[in-house]
C-alpha positions as CSV (number, residue, x, y, z in Angstrom):
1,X,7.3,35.7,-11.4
2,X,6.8,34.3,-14.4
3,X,3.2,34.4,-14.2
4,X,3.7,37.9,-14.3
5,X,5.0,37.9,-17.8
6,X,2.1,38.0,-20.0
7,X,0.8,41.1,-18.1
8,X,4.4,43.1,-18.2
9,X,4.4,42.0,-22.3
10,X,0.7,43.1,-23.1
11,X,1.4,47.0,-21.7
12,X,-2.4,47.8,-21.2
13,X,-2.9,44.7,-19.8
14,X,-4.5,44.4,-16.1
15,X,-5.2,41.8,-13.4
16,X,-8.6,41.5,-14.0
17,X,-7.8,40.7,-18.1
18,X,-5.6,37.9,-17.0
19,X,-6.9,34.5,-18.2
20,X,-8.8,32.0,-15.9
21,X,-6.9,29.5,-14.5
22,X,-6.6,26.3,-17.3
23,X,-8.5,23.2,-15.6
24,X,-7.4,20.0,-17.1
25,X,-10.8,18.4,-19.5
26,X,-11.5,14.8,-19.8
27,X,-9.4,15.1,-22.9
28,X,-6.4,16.0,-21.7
29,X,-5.8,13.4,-19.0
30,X,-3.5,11.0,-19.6
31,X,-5.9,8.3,-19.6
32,X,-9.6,7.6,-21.5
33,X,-11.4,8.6,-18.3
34,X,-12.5,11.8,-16.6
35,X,-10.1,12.6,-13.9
36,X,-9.5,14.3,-10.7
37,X,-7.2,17.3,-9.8
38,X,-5.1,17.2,-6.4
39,X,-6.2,20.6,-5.6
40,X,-9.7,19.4,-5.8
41,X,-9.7,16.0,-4.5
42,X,-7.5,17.2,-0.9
43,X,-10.1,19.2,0.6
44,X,-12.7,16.3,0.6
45,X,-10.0,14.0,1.5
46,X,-9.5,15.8,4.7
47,X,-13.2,15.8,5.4
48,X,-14.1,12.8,4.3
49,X,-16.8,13.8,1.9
50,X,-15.4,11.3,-0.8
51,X,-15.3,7.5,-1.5
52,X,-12.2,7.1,-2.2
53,X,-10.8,3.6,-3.4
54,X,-6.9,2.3,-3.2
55,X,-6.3,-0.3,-5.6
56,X,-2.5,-1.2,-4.7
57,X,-1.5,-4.0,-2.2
58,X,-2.3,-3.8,0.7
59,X,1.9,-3.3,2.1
60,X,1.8,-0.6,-0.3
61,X,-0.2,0.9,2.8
62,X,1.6,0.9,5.4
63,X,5.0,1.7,3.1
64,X,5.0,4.2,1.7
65,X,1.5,5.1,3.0
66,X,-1.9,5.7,2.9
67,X,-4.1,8.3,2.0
68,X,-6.7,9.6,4.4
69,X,-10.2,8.5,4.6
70,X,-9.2,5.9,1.5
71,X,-10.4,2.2,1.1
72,X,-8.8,-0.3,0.1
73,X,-9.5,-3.3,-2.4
74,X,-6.3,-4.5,-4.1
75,X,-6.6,-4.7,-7.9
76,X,-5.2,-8.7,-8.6
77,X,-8.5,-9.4,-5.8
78,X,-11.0,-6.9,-7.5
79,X,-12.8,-9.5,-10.1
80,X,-13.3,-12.1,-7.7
81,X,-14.5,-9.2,-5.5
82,X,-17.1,-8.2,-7.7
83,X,-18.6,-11.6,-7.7
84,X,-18.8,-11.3,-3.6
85,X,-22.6,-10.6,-2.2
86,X,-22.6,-7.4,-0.3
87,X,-22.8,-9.4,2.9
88,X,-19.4,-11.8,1.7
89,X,-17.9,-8.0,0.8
90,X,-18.3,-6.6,3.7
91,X,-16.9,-9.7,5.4
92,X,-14.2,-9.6,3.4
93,X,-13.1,-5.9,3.0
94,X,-15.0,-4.4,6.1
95,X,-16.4,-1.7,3.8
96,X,-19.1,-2.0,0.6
97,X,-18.7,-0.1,-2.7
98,X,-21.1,2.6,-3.1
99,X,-24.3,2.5,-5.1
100,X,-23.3,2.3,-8.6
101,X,-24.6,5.9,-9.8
102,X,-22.5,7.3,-6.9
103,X,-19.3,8.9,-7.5
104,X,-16.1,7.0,-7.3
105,X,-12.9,8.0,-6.7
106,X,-9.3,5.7,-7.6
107,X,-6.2,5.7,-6.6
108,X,-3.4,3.9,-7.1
109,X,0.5,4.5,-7.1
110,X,1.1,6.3,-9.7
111,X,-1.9,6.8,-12.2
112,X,-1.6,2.7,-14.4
113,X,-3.0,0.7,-12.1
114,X,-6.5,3.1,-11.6
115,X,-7.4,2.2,-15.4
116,X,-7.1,-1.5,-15.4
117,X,-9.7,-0.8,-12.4
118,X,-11.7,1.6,-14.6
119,X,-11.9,-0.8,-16.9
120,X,-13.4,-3.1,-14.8
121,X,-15.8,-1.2,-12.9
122,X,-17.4,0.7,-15.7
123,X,-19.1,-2.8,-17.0
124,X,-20.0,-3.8,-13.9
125,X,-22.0,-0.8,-13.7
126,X,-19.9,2.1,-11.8
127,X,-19.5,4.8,-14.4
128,X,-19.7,7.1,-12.4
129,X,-15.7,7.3,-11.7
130,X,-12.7,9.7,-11.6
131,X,-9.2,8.8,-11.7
132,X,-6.6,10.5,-9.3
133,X,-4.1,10.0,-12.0
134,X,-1.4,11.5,-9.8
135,X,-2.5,9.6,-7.3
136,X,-0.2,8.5,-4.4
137,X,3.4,9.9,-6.0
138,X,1.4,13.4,-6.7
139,X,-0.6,13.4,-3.7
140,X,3.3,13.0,-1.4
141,X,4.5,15.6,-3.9
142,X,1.9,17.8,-2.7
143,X,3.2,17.5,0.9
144,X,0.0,16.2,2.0
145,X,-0.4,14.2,5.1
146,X,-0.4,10.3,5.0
147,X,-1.0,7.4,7.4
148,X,2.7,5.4,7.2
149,X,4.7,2.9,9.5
150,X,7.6,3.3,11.3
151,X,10.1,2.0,13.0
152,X,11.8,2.1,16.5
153,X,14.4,4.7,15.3
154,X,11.7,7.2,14.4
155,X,9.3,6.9,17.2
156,X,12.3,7.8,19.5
157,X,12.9,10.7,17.4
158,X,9.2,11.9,17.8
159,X,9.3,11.3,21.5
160,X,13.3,13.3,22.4
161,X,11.8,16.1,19.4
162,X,8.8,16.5,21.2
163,X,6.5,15.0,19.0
164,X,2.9,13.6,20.1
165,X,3.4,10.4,20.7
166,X,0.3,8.5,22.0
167,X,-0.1,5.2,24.2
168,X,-3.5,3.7,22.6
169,X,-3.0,0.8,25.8
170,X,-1.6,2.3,28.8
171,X,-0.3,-0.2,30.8
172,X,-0.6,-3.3,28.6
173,X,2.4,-5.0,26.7
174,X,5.2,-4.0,28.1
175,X,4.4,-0.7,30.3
176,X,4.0,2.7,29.0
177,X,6.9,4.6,26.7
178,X,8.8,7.4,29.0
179,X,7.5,10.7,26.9
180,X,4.5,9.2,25.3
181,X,1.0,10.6,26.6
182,X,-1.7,8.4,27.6
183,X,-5.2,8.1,25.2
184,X,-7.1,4.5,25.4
185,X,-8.0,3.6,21.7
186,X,-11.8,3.1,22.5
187,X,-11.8,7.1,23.9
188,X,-10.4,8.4,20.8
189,X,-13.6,9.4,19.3
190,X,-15.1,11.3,22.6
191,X,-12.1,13.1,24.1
192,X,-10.5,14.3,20.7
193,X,-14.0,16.0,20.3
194,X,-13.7,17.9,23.5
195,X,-13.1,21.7,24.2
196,X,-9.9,22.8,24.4
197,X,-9.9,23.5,28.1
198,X,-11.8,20.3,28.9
199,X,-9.0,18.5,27.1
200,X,-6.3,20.4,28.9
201,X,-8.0,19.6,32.2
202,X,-8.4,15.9,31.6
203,X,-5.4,14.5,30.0
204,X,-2.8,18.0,31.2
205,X,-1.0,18.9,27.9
206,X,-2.9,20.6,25.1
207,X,-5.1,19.0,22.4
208,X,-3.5,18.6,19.5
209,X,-4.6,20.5,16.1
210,X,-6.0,18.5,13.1
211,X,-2.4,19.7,11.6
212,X,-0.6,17.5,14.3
213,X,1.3,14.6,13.3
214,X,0.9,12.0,15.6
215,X,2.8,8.7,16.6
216,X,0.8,5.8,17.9
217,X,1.5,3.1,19.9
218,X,-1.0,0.3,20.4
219,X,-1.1,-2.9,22.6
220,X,-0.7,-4.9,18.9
221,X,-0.6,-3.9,15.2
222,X,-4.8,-4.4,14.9
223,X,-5.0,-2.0,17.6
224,X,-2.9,0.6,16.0
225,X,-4.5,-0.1,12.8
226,X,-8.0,0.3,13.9
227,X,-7.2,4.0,15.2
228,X,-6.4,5.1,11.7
229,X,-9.8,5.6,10.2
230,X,-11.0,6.8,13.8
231,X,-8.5,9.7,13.7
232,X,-9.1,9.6,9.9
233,X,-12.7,11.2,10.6
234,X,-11.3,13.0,13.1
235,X,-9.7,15.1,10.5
236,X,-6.4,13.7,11.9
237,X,-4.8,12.6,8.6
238,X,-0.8,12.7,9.4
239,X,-0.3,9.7,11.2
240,X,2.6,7.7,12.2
241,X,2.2,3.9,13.1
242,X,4.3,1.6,15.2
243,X,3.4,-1.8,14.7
244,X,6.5,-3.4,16.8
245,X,6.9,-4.3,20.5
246,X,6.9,-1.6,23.5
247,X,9.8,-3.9,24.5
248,X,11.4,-3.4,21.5
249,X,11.5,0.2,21.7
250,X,12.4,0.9,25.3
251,X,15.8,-1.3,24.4
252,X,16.5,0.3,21.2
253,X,19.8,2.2,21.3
C-alpha cells in the first residue's frame, strides 16, 4: 500500500508516470565491488546458467545449507589454491575456476567473507566478479530452496507427512525405509527426465515437480552427497540430506 502513496499525493499522477524500479549501482553496495541482486542472481541459480562460488567451510554446507548449483572452495584454502595446476585443482576440488574473463559469482554467509575473496581473485586475474552480498542469510530470507542435512527426527516427519522421501540404494545397508520410494542414485539423471506418464508407469506414484522438496537416503553419506548436484541440474534445488544409518532411523522413537 504504501507504494501507492506517491501516486494518491501527486493527484494527476498515473501508473505509467510512476518511477522505474531503483536498481542498486556499483556505488551503493556495501562493498568496493560490483554486486549482485537476489532477484537476479535466483533465476540462474535454478538453471544453472551461473558459476557460482561458496567461500565458507565446507560444514557451513550441510548446516545451514547450500545453495543450488554452487561450488565450493573455502576461503582460509583459497591462496594455496590458486597456486594448484588445473589438473592438482581439479583433484582437489572436483571442479576448475572458470577462464578468467568469465563471470564470477561469490557467496559467502553473510556478505564479509566474499571481499577478502574479491580481493584475492582480482590480482590473480578474475575481474570479472560480482558479489552476492546478501548471500546465504538473504538468499534463506528470500525463502529460496537449499540443499541441508537432517536428522532422524525430520526424515520421519517427511515420511508420516507425506513427503518424498527417496531410497538412492534399495536394498543395501540396512533394508529399505517403510514409506520411502525406491530411485537407484545412478538412474537419477534418466528417469527424472521421463514423461509424466512414463514415470507414473515405471516407479507407480507421480513424478515429482522441480518445486518438490525431497528427502534422500543413500547407502552412505558420499552417496547422498553425489546426488546433490545431479538433482541440482535437474532443477531439483530443495533438498533434504540424511547422512546417518538406515538402522538408525528405523529404531528412532
Amino acid at each position: 500500500m504504501w507504494l501507492l502513496l506517491p501516486l494518491l499525493c501527486a493527484g494527476a499522477a498515473t501508473l505509467t508516470d510512476a518511477a522505474p524500479p531503483v536498481v542498486p549501482t556499483p556505488s551503493s553496495w556495501p562493498g568496493p565491488y560490483p554486486g549482485i541482486t537476489f532477484k537476479e542472481l535466483q533465476p540462474r541459480v535454478r538453471i544453472g546458467s551461473v558459476f557460482l562460488l561458496d567461500v565458507r567451510n565446507r560444514s557451513e554446507l550441510l548446516n545451514p545449507g547450500r545453495i543450488p548449483n554452487s561450488l565450493n572452495l573455502p576461503l582460509h584454502e583459497l591462496d594455496a589454491a590458486l597456486e594448484m595446476s588445473a589438473t592438482d585443482f581439479q583433484v582437489r576440488y572436483g571442479f576448475n575456476l572458470p577462464a578468467k574473463e568469465e563471470e564470477m559469482v561469490l557467496v559467502c554467509r553473510s556478505g564479509r567473507r566474499i571481499q577478502v575473496a574479491a580481493r584475492k581473485l582480482i590480482p590473480a586475474g578474475w575481474e570479472n566478479l560480482k558479489l552476492y552480498y546478501g548471500s546465504f542469510k538473504d538468499w534463506v530470507k528470500n525463502e529460496a530452496p537449499v540443499s541441508r542435512a537432517v536428522d532422524a527426527a525430520e526424515v520421519r516427519k517427511a515420511l508420516t507427512s507425506g513427503g518424498l522421501v527417496l531410497d538412492l540404494a534399495p536394498g543395501e545397508s540396512g533394508g529399505r525405509v517403510e514409506g520411502s520410494r525406491a530411485m537407484k542414485l545412478e538412474e537419477l539423471a534418466t528417469v527424472l527426465r521421463l514423461p509424466k506418464g512414463e514415470f507414473l508407469e515405471k516407479f507407480g506414484f507421480e513424478k515429482p515437480s522441480w518445486k518438490t522438496q525431497l528427502t534422500l537416503l543413500g547407502a552412505n553419506r558420499t552417496q547422498t552427497l553425489e546426488a546433490v548436484p545431479l538433482l541440482n541440474k535437474l532443477q531439483y534445488c530443495d533438498l533434504r540430506l540424511y547422512l546417518g544409518s538406515v538402522e538408525e532411523l528405523n529404531t528412532t522413537a
